[in-house]
C-alpha positions in Angstrom: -17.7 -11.1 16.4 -20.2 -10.2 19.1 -21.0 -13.2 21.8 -24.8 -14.6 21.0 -27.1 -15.3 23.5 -28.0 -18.5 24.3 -31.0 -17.4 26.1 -32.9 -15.1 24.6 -36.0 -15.9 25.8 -35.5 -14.6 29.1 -33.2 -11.4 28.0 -36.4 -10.9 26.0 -38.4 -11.3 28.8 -36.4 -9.0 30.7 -36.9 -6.3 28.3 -40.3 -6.4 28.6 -40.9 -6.1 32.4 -37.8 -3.7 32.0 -35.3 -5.6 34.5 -31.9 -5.1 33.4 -28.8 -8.2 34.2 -27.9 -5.5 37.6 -31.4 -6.0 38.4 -31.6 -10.1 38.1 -28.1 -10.4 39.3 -29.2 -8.6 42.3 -32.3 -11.1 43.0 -30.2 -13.9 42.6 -27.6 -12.9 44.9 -25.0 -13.1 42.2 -22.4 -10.0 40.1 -24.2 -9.0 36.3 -21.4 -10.4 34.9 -22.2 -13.9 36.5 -25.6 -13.3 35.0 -24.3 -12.4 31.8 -22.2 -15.8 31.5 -24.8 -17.2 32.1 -26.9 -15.7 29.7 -24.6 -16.2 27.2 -24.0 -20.1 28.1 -20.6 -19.9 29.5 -22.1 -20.8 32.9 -24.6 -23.4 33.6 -27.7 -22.1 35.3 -28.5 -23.7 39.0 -31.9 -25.2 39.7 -32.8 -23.1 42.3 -31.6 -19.6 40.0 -34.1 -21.0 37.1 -36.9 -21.4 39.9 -36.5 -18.0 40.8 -36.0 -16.1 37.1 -39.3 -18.7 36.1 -41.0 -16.7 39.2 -39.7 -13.1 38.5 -40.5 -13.2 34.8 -43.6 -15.1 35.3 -42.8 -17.8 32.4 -42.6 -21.3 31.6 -38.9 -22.9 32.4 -39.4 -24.3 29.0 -39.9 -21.2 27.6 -37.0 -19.7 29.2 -34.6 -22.2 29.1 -34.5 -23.1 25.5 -31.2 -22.7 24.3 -30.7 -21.4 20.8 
């Protein structure tokens, strides 16, 4: 059974601007898989990484952040 997302706001968000996790990994100084876990909820986000996915994708932290 495949993983599900627990952020799919902002992989959805991604998709439309057309970053992939390389690309956000490489803005937040982090490896894609560390984006991915976090994606995916297996590592808790840091304040200052939501601040600057909020910035890049140009949406609300609310929006972003909800978990499913």
């Amino acid at each position: 059974m495949k993983p599900k997302l627990k952020y799919p706001n902002i992989a959805a968000e991604m998709a439309k601007v057309g970053m992939t996790q390389k690309d956000l990994a490489k803005e937040l100084g982090l490896s894609a898989p560390n984006v991915h876990y976090r994606l995916y909820g297996e590592v808790e986000w840091k304040v200052k990484e939501c601040i600057i996915v909020c910035n890049l994708l140009n949406a609300d932290f609310r929006y972003l952040f909800e978990s499913v």
